[in-house]
C-alpha positions in Angstrom: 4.4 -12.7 -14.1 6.1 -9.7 -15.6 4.5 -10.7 -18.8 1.9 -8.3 -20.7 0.8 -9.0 -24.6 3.5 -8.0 -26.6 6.3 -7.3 -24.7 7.3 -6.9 -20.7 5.4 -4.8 -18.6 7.9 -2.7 -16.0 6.3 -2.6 -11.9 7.6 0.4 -10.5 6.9 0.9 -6.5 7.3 4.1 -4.7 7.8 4.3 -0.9 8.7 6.1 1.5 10.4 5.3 5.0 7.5 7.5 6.9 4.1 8.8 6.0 3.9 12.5 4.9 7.0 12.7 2.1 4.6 13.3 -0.7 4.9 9.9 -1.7 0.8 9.6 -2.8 0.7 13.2 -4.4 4.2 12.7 -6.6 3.0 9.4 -7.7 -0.2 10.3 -8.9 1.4 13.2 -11.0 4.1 10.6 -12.4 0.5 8.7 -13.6 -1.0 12.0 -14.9 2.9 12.7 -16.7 3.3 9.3 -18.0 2.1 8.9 -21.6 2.0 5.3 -22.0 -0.2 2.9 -21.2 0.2 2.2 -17.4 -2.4 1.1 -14.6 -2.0 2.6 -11.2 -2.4 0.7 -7.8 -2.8 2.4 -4.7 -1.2 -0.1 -2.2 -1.4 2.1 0.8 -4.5 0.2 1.9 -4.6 1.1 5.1 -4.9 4.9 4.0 -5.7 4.7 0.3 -6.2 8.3 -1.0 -5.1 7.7 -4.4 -8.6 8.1 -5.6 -8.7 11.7 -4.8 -6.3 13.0 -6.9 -7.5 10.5 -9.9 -10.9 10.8 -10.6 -13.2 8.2 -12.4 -15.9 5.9 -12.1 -15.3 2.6 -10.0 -16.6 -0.5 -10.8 -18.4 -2.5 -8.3 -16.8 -2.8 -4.9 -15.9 -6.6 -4.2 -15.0 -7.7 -0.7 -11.7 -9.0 0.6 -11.2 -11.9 3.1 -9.0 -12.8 5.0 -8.8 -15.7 7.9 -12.0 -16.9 9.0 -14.1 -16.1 12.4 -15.5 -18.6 15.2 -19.4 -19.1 15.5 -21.1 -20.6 17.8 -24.0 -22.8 17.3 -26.3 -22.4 20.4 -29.2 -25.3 19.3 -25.6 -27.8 20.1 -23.7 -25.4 23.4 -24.8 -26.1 26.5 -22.7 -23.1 28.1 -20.4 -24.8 29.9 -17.6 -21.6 29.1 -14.9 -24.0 28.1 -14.6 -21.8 25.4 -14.3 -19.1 27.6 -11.7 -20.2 29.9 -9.6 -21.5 26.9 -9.5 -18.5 24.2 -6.0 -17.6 24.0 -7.2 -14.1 22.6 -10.0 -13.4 25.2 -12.5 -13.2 22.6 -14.8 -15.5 24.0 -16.7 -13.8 27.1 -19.9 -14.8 29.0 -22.9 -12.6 28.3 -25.6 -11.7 31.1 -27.7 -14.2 30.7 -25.3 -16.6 31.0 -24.1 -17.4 27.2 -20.4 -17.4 25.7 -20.2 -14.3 23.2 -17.7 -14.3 20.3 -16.4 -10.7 20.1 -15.5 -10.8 16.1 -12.6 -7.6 16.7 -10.8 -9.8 18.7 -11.2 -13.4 17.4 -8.2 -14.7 15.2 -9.7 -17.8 14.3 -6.9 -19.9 15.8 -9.6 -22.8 16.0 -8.9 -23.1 20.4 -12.4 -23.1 21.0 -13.6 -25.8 18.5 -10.8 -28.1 20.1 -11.8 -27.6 23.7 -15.8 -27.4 23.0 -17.7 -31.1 24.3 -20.5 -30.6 21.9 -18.7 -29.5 18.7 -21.1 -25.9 18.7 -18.4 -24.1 16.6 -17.5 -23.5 13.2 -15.5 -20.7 11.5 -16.9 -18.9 8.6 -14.5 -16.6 6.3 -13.7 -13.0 7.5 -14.5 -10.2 5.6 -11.1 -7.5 6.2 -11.6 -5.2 3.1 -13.2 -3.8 -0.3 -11.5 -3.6 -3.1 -12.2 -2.5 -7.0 -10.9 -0.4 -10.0 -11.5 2.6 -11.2 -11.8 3.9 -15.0 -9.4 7.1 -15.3 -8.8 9.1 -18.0 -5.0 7.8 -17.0 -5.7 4.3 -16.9 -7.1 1.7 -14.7 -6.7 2.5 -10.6 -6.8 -0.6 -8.0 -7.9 0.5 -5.0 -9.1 -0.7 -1.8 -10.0 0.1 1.9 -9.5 -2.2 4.9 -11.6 -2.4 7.3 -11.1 -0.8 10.7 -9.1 -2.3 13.5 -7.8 -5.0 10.5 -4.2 -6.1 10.9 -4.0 -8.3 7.2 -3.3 -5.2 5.2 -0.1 -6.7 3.2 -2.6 -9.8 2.1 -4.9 -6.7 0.5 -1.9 -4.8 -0.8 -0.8 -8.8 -2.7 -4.7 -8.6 -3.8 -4.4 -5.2 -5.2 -1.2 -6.1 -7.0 -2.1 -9.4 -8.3 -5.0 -7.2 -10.3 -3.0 -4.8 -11.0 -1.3 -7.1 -13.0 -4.1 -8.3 -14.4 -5.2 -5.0 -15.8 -2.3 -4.6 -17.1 -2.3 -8.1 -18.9 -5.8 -7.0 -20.3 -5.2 -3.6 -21.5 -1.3 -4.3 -22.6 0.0 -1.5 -20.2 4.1 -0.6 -20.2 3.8 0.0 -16.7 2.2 -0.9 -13.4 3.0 2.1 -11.1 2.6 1.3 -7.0 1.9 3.4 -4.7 3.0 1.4 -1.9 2.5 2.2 2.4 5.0 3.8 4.7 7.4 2.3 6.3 9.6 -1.1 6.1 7.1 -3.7 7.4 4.6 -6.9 6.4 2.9 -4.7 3.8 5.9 -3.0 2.3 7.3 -6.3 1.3 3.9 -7.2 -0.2 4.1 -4.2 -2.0 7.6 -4.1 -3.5 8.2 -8.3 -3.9 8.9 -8.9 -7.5 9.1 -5.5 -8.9 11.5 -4.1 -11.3 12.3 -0.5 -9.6 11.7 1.3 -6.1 11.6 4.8 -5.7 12.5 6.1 -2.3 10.6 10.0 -1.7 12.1 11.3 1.2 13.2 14.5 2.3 15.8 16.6 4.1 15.8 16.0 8.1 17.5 13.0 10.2 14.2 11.4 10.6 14.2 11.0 7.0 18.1 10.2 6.9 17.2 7.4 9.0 14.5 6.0 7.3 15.7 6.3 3.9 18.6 4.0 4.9 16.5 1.6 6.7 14.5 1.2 3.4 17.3 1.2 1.0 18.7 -1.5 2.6 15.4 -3.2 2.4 15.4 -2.7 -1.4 18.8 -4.3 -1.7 17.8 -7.2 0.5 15.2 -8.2 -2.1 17.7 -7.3 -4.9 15.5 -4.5 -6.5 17.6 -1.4 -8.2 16.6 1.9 -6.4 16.0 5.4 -6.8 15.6 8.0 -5.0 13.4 11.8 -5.4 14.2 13.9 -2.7 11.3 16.2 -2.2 11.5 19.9 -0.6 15.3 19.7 -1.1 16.0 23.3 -0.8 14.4 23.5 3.2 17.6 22.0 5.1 20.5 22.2 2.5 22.9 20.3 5.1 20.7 17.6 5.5 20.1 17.4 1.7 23.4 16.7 1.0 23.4 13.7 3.7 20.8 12.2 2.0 22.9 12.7 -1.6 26.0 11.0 -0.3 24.0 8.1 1.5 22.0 7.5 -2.6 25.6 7.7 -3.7 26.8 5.2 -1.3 23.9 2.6 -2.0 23.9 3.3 -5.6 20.8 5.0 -5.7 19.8 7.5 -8.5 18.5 10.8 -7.4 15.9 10.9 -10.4 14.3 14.6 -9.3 14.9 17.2 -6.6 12.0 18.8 -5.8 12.3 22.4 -4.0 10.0 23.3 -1.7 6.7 25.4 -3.4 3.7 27.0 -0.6 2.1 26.8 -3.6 1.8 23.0 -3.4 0.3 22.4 0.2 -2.4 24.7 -0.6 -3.0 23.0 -4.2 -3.3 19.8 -2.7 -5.6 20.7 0.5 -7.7 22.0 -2.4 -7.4 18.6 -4.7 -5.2 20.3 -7.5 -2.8 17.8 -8.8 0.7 18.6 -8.1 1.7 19.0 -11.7 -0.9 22.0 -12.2 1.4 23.9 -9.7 4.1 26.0 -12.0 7.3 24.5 -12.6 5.9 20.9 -11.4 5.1 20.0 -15.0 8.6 19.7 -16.4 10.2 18.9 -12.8 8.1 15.4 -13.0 8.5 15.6 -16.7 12.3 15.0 -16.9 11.5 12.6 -13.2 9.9 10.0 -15.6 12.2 10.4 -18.1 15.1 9.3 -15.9 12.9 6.5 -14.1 11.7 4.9 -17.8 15.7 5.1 -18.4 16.3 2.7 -15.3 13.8 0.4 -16.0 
């Protein structure tokens, strides 16, 4: 799978153990630092802003599905609220005038209703969770997507997003498919980091962050994937910094950059500046992908 034409192609996944580290904004300058041929894939599909600080055309948008949803035939019901009664979800509810009502935001298509129903007035069609599509940058290919509100199959999106990731990079012979994948250490975290070569943690100095950082190194190691670690705004808390050194030294992950605090950046990004345009980012994430292409 790692395959690309003429040699291997490197999947490098950066997370972070909570939302705000700078994850997004540090990846998309590794994509703008990188020189070789790479596609990007913005995994966070629950909150995919990627696409703002990569700018391009996207192709058409194609939709994602995911489980299917119960209809109801009304020619063949004769309302007798089996269906009603049964629904393990409460999805089904009975209308005012008198009619069983599938409410699609709450349906899981677990196929009750169908069992229970005398007159066989229900049949599931496929459910439509997402958009997904990719986008021409000057940087390479982006895979993006959005799910749709209130969706909870997000980490089959972020394997969708991969899987073409993969494929652009087959296509276009890339070195490198470089993930930005969600917060946290749940469902889609796994289907983001699965069968890649390298994770890079981005945390940052607090015990929030200590905590999180371990929970998702030992996550790495469970799947057996090397790790690295960039510690972002390492100068604010320089107790806490060193905490999060000794616990990379313990779990044998490389600190790859340390990244001091800048106002400067907040106030580039709120604006859409990429983070490399601040001064002194641009060899900071320089000698960062240096040491990552190293590990890899």
């Amino acid at each position: 799978d790692s395959r690309k034409r003429g040699g291997i192609m490197k999947q490098i996944v950066m997370l972070s153990g909570k939302g705000g580290t700078g994850k997004t904004s540090i990846t998309a300058s590794l994509a703008r630092v990188a020189t070789e041929p790479k596609v990007i894939v913005d995994a966070d599909v629950d909150a995919a802003n990627m696409a703002i600080l990569l700018p391009g055309d996207d192709e058409q948008w194609r939709p994602f599905f995911a489980g299917t949803r119960a209809v109801i035939d009304y020619e063949a019901c004769i309302n007798c609220m089996t269906c009603v009664w049964e629904c393990p979800f409460k999805a089904i509810r009975e209308s005012k005038d008198f009619r069983p009502v599938v409410d699609e935001f709450d349906c899981e298509g677990c196929g009750v209703c169908g069992q229970v129903c005398p007159t066989n007035a229900f049949s599931f069609k496929p459910h439509q969770a997402g958009t997904w599509t990719v986008r021409d940058t000057k940087w390479g290919p982006l895979v993006h997507a959005a799910l749709n509100v209130g969706e909870d199959n997000s980490g089959k999106l972020v394997a969708q997003v991969r899987q073409e990731g993969r494929a652009q990079a087959a296509k276009t012979g890339a070195d490198y498919v470089l993930i930005d994948g969600p917060p946290g250490i749940g469902c889609p975290v796994h289907a983001a980091l699965g069968g890649t070569d390298l994770v890079i943690a981005v945390t940052e100095p607090g015990v929030s962050a200590q905590h999180d950082l371990n929970r998702l190194l030992d996550l790495a190691g469970w799947f057996k994937i090397p790790a690295a670690i960039i510690l972002n705004k390492a100068d604010l808390d320089p107790k806490a910094a060193q905490n999060l050194l000794k616990t990379a030294e313990d779990k044998g992950a490389k600190v790859v950059a340390k990244i001091p605090f800048m106002p400067e950046v907040p106030m580039a990004l709120s604006k859409g500046i990429p983070l490399i345009e601040v001064p002194g980012m641009q060899e900071i994430l320089g000698n960062c992908w240096q040491e990552i292409k190293e590990l890899v």
